[in-house]
C-alpha positions in Angstrom: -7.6 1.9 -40.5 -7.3 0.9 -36.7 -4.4 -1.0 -35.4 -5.1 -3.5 -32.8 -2.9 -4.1 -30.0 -3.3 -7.9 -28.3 -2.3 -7.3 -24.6 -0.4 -9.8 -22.8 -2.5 -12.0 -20.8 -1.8 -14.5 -17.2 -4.0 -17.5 -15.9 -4.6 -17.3 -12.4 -6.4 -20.9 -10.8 -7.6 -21.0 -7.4 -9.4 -23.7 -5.3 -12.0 -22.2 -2.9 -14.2 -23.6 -0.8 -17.7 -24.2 -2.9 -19.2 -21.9 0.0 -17.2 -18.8 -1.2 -17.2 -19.7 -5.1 -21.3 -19.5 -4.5 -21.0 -16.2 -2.4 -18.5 -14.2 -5.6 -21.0 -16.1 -8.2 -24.0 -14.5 -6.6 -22.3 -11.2 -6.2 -20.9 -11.3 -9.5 -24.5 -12.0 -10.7 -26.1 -9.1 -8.8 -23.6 -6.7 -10.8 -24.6 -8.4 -14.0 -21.1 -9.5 -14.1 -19.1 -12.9 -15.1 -17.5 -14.2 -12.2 -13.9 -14.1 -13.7 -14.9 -10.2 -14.4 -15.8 -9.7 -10.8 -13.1 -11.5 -9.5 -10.5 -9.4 -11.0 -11.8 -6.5 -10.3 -12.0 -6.6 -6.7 -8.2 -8.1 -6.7 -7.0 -5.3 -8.7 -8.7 -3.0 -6.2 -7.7 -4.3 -3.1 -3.9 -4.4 -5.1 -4.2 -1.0 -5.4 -5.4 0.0 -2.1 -2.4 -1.8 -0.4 0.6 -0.3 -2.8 -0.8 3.4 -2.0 -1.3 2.6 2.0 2.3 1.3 1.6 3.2 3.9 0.0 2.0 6.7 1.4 3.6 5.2 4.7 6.7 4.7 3.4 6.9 8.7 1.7 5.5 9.4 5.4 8.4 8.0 7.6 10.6 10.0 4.8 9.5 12.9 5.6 9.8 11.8 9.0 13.6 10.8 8.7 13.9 14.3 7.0 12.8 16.4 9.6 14.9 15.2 11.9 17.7 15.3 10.1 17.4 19.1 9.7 16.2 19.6 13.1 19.2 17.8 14.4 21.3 19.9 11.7 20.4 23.2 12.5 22.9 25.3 13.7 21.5 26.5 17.5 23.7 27.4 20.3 22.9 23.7 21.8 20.6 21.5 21.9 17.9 21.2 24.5 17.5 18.3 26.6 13.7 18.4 24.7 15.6 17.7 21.5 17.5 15.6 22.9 15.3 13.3 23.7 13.3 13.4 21.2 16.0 12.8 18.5 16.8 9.8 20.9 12.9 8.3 20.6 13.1 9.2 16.9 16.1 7.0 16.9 15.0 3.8 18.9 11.6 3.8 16.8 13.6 4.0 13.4 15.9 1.0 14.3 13.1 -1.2 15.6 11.1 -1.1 12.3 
């Protein structure tokens, strides 16, 4: 005996312009597709394209944030006026995003 789940399901409505309602119809049609099919497929991908670019940036200035964090904690005689600076233009880029 199977056991059937029922997954939880949302309405989206939209009003396009007849133009681009036409345009997804005939694609959706080319991939032997329903429109609705077609439609939420290429939202789902383009969802999931922006969360991992958004992502990926934010693990990226992270990483970023860590490194200088343990370059500007490691124990050296002094500083250079290279680090310095750099630690400085790290700084003014973090506070203006």
């Amino acid at each position: 005996m199977t056991q059937s789940y029922e997954v939880p399901m949302s309405r989206i409505d939209a009003r396009i312009p007849l133009a681009v309602r036409e345009t997804i119809d005939r694609a959706a049609a080319m991939q032997g597709r329903t429109r609705t099919d077609f439609l939420i497929e290429a939202a789902l991908e383009k969802a999931e394209r922006v969360i991992a670019e958004q992502t990926v940036i934010r693990l990226a200035m992270r990483d970023q944030e860590l490194l200088a964090a343990a370059l500007l904690e490691e124990k050296v005689s002094g500083s250079t006026p290279f680090l310095k600076d750099l630690a400085a233009e790290y700084a003014a880029r973090v506070e203006s995003t």
